[in-house]
C-alpha angles and dihedrals in degrees: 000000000000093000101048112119111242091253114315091286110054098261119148103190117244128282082252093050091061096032082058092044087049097043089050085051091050087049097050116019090027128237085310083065092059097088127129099236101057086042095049085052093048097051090045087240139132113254084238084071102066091062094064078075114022123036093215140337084271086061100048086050090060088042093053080051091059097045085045094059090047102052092043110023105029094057100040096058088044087059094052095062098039111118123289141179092194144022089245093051087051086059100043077053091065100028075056086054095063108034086042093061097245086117106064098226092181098048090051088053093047086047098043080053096053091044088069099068096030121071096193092047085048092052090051087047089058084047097058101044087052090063102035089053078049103049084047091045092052086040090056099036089052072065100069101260115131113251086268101056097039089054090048097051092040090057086041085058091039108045081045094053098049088042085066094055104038084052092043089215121206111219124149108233092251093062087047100052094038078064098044097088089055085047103054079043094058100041097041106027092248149083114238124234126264092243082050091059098040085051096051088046093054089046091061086031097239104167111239087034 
């Protein structure tokens, strides 16, 4: 493999070209499928390639936890500080975050699952969840619940949330958004309007929203 031309041009493919390859390998064969050979072949490329971008596998994993955090984290603390008129609508903001795609549900699972055989991804898992608890606590607390109850209902939304994943449950998004009002109730305390739910529907185009 190391002596196949990149193409028959030259070309190396693009940083992105092998973080994708490498980020398609994570979701479906697992961390032990990132590896430079089987994306070199899948790319068509020569492994020498792949220097030109990374200095090593241990360098494309950093580079798929970055690309984790900024497809999770980073959206879902986002969500919890979009405009809102209500608290419901703040929660309809960040229930909209993960039924809408902007949290990357496929990517968390591949990642949980690395983190059981890697300390150190483990380690940045507990870390995440740690500021994510924390962005859905302030959220909550801006609201007018005590530090407590804040902290109570964030981990209710979160450890739902990551249930979902971990199950990989297998719900149609009618079934999801016909639960959504019991949910916002739950989580805030109270039922969101009926303008609130039509909002959030147009927002992920569901007809009839």
């Amino acid at each position: 493999m190391d002596d196949l031309p990149d193409n028959e041009t030259g070309w190396r493919g693009s940083r992105e070209g092998w973080l994708q390859a490498a980020y398609d390998a994570l979701i479906y064969g697992g961390v032990d499928a990132v590896k430079i050979m089987p994306l070199a072949a899948r790319l068509r490329l020569s492994r020498t390639s792949f220097y030109w971008f990374f200095k090593d596998r241990a360098a494309l994993l950093d580079a798929l936890r970055a690309r984790w955090a900024e497809a999770t984290t980073a959206p879902l603390v986002a969500a919890t500080r979009d405009y809102a008129d209500s608290q419901t609508e703040a929660m309809l903001n960040v229930i909209g975050c993960f039924l809408s795609g902007r949290f990357d549900a496929r990517l968390e699972f591949a990642v949980r699952s690395w983190a059981l055989q890697d300390a150190t991804m483990m380690a940045e898992v507990h870390s995440a969840d740690a500021a994510r608890l924390a962005a859905l606590g302030a959220m909550l607390c801006r609201w007018g619940h005590d530090a407590q109850d804040a902290d109570v209902r964030a981990r209710t939304v979160y450890l739902v949330q990551i249930g979902y994943i971990s199950m990989q449950a297998n719900e149609t998004m009618a079934t999801r958004l016909a639960r959504i009002p019991n949910y916002v109730e739950i989580y805030t305390g109270q039922r969101p309007a009926p303008n609130e739910i039509a909002r959030l529907h147009a927002r992920l185009g569901v007809a009839g929203g």
